[in-house]
MIDOSE-1310 file (N, C-alpha, C; in nm, 2 decimals, decimal comma, always signed):
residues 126
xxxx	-0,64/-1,85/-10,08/-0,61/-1,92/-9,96/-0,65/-2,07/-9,98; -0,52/-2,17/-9,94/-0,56/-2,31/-9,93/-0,54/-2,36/-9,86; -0,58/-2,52/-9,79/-0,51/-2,58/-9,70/-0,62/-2,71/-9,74; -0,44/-2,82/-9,70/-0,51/-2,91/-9,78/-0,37/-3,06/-9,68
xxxx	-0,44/-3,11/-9,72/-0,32/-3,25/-9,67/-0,22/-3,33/-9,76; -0,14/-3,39/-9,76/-0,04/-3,41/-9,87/+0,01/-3,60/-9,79; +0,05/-3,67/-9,86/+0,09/-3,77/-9,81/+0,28/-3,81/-9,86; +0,37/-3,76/-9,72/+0,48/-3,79/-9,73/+0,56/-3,97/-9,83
xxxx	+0,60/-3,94/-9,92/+0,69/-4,08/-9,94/+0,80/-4,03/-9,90; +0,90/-4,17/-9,93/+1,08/-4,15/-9,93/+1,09/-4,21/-10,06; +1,22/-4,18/-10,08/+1,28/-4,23/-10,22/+1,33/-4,43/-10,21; +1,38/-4,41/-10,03/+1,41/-4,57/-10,02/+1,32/-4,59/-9,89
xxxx	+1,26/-4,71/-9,93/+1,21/-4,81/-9,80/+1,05/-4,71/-9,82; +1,01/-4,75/-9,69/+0,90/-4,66/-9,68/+0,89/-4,62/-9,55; +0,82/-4,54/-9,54/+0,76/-4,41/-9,45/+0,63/-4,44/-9,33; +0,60/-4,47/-9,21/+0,49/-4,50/-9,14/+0,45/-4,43/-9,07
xxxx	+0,34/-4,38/-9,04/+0,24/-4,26/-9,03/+0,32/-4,17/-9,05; +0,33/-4,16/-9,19/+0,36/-4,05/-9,24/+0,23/-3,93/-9,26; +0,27/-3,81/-9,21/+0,12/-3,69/-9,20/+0,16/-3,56/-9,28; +0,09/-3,54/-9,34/+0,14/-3,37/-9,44/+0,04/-3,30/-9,42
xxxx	+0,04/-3,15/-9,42/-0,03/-3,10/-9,42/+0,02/-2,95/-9,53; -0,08/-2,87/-9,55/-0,01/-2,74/-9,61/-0,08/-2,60/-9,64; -0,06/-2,52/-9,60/-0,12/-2,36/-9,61/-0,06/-2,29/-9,73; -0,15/-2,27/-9,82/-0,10/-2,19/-9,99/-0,21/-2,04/-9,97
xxxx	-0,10/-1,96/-9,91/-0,15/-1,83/-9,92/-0,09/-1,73/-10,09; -0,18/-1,70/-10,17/-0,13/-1,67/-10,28/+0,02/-1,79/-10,38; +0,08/-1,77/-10,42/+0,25/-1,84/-10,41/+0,32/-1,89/-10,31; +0,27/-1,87/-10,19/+0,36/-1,87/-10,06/+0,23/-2,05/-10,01
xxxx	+0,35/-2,10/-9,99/+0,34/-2,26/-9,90/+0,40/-2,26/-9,79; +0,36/-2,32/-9,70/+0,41/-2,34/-9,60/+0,37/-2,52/-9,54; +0,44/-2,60/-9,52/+0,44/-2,77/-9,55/+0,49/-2,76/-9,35; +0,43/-2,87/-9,37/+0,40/-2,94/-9,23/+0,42/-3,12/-9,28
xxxx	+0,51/-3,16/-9,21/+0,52/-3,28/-9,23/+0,59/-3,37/-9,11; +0,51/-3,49/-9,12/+0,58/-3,58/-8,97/+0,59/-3,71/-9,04; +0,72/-3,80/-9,00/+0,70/-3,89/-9,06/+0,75/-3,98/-8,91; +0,70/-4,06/-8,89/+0,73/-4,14/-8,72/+0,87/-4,26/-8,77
xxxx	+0,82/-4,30/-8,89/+0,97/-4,41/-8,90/+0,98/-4,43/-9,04; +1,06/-4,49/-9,09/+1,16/-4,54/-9,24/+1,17/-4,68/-9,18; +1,17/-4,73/-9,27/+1,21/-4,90/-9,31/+1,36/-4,96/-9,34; +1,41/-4,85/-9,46/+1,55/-4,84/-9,48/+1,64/-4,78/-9,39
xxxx	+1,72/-4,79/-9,31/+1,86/-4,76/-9,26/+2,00/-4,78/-9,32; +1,99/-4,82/-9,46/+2,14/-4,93/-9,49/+2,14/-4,81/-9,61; +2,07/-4,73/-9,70/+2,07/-4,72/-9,82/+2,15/-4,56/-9,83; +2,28/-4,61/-9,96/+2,38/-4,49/-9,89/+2,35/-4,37/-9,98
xxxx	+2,25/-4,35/-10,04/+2,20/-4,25/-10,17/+2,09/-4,15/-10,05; +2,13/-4,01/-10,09/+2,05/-3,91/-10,02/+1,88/-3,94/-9,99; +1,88/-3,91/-9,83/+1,72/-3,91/-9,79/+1,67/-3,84/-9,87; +1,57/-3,87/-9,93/+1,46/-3,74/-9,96/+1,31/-3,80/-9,95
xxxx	+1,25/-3,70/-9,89/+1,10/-3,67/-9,91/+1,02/-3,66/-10,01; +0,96/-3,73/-10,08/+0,88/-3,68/-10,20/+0,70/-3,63/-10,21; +0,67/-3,62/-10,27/+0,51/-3,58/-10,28/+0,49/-3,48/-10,25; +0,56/-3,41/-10,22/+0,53/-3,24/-10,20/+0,38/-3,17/-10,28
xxxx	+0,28/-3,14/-10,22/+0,23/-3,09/-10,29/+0,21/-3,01/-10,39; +0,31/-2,92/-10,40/+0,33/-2,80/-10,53/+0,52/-2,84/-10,56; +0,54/-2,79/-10,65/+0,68/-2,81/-10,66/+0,71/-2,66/-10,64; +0,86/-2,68/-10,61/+0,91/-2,53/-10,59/+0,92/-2,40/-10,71
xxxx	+0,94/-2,24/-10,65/+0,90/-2,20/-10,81/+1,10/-2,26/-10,84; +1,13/-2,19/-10,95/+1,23/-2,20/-11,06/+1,31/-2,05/-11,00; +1,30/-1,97/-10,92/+1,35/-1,88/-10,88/+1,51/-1,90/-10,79; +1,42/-1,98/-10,65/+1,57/-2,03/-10,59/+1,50/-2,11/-10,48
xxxx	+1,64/-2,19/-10,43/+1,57/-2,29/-10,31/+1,55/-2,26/-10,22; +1,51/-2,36/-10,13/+1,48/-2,27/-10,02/+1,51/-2,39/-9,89; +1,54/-2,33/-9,76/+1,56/-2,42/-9,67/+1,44/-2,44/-9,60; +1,47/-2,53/-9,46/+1,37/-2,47/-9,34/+1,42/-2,50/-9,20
xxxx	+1,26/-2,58/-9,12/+1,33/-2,67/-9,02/+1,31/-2,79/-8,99; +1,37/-2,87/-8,92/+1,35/-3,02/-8,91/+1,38/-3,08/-8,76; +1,31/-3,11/-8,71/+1,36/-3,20/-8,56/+1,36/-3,33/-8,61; +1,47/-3,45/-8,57/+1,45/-3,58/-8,57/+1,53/-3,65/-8,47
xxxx	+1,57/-3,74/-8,47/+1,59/-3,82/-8,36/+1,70/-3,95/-8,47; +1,82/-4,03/-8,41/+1,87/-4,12/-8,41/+1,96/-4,03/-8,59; +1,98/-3,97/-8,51/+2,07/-3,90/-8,69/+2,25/-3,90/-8,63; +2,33/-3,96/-8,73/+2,45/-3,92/-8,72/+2,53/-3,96/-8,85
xxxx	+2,56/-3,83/-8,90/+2,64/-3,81/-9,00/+2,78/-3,86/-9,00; +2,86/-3,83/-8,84/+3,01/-3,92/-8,89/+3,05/-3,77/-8,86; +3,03/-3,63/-8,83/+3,12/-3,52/-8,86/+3,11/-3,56/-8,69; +3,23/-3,44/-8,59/+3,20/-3,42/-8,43/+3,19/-3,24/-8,45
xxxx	+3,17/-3,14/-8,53/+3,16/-3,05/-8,49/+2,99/-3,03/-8,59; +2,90/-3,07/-8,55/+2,79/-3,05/-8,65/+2,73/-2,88/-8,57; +2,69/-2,79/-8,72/+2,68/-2,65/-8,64/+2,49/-2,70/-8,65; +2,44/-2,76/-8,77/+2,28/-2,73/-8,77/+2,22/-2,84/-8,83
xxxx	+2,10/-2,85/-8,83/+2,06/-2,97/-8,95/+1,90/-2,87/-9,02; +1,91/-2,89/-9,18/+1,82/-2,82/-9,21/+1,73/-2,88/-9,34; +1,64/-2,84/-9,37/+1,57/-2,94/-9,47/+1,60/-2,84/-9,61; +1,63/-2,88/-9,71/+1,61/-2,84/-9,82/+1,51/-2,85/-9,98
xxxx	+1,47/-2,75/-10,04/+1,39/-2,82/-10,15/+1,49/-2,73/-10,25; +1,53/-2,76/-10,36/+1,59/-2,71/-10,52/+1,49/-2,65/-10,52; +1,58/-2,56/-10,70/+1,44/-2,48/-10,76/+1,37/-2,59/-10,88; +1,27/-2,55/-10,86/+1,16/-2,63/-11,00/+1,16/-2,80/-10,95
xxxx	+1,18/-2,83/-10,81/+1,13/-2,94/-10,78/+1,00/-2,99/-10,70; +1,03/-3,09/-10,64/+0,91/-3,12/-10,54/+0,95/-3,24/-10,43; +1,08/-3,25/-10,44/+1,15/-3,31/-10,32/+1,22/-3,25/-10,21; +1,24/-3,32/-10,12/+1,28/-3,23/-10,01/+1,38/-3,35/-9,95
xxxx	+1,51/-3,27/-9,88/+1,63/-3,33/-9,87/+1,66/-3,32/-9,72; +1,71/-3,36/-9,63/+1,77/-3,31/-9,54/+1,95/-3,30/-9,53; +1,98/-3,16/-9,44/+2,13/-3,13/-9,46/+2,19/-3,07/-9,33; +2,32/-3,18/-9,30/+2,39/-3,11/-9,17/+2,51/-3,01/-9,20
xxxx	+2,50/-2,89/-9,16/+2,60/-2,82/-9,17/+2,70/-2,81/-9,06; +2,81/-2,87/-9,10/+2,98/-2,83/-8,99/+2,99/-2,76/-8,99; +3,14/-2,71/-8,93/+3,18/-2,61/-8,89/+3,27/-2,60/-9,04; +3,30/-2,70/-9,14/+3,39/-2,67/-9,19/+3,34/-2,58/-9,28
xxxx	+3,20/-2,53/-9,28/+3,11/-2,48/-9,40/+3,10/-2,55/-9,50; +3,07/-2,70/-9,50/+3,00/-2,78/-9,59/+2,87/-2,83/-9,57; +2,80/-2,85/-9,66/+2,65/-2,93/-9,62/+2,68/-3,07/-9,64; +2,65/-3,15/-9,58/+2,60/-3,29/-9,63/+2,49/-3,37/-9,61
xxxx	+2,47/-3,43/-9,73/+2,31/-3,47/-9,78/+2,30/-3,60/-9,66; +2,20/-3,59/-9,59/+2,21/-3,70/-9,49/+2,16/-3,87/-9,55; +2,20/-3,93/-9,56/+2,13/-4,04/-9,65/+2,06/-4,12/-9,52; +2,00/-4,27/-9,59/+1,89/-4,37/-9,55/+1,99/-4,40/-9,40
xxxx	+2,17/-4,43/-9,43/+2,26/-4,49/-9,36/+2,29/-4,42/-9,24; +2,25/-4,28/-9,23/+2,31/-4,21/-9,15/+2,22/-4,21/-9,01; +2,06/-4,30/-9,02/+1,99/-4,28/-8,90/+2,05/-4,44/-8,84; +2,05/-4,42/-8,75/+2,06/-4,56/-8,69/+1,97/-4,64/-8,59
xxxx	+1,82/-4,58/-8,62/+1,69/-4,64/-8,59/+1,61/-4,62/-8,65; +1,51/-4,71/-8,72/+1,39/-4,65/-8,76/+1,31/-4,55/-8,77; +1,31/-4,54/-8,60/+1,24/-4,47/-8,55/+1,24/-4,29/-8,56; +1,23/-4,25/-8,62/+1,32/-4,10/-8,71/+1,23/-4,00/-8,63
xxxx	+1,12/-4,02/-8,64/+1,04/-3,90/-8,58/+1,06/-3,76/-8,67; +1,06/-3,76/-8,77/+1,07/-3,65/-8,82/+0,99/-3,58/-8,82; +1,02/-3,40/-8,80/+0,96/-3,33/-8,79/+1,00/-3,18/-8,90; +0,87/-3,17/-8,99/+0,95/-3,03/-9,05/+0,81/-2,92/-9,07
xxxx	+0,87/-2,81/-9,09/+0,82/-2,69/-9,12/+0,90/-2,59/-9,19; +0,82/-2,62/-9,30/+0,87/-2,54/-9,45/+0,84/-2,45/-9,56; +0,83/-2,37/-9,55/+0,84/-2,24/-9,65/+0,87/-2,25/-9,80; +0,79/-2,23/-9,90/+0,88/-2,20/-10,00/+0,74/-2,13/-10,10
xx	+0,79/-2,05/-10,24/+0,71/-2,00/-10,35/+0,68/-2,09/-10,47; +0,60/-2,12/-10,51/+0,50/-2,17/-10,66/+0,49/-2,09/-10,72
């Protein structure tokens, strides 16, 4: 059993009071993360979160969940928005799923305020 704190980056711009936190029972994580705002809004290459404390195992990815604020993709039927990490990494993505059954990777462009308020709670195996 662990628990321990982690400090969120982004890939573009940067991140302000950004908070991590995380519970490692055996292989099993479970990630807590808030990030209140981003700097970049213009940058059209996928959001991702970096600094994950553990990287994911090499088995398979895994989703979770995410609350945020000022997000629009450009679809009108959006069914969900959900966070993603690959296998064998240590980044984390966010993804809206349509109705048309596609994901798309939300980029820096797609918020249209700083102010992101993100929120996630996330699951995955080491």
């Amino acid at each position: 059993y662990e628990e321990g704190t982690w400090t969120p980056a982004v890939n573009n711009g940067t991140a302000t009071n950004a908070i991590g936190r995380y519970t490692k029972v055996g292989n099993l994580v479970t990630l807590f993360c808030y990030i209140q705002s981003i700097s970049d809004t213009t940058t059209n290459s996928a959001f991702e979160i970096t600094g994950l404390p553990f990287a994911n195992s090499s088995v398979m990815s895994r989703t979770g969940s995410v609350m945020t604020r000022y997000l629009d993709v450009g679809i009108t039927e959006e069914m969900g928005v959900v966070t993603y990490i690959g296998t064998s990494t240590s980044v984390l993505r966010i993804y809206v799923i349509n109705t048309g059954n596609t994901y798309i990777a939300v980029t820096n462009s797609d918020f249209n305020n700083g102010g992101v308020g993100i929120r996630i709670t996330q699951q995955y195996q080491v």
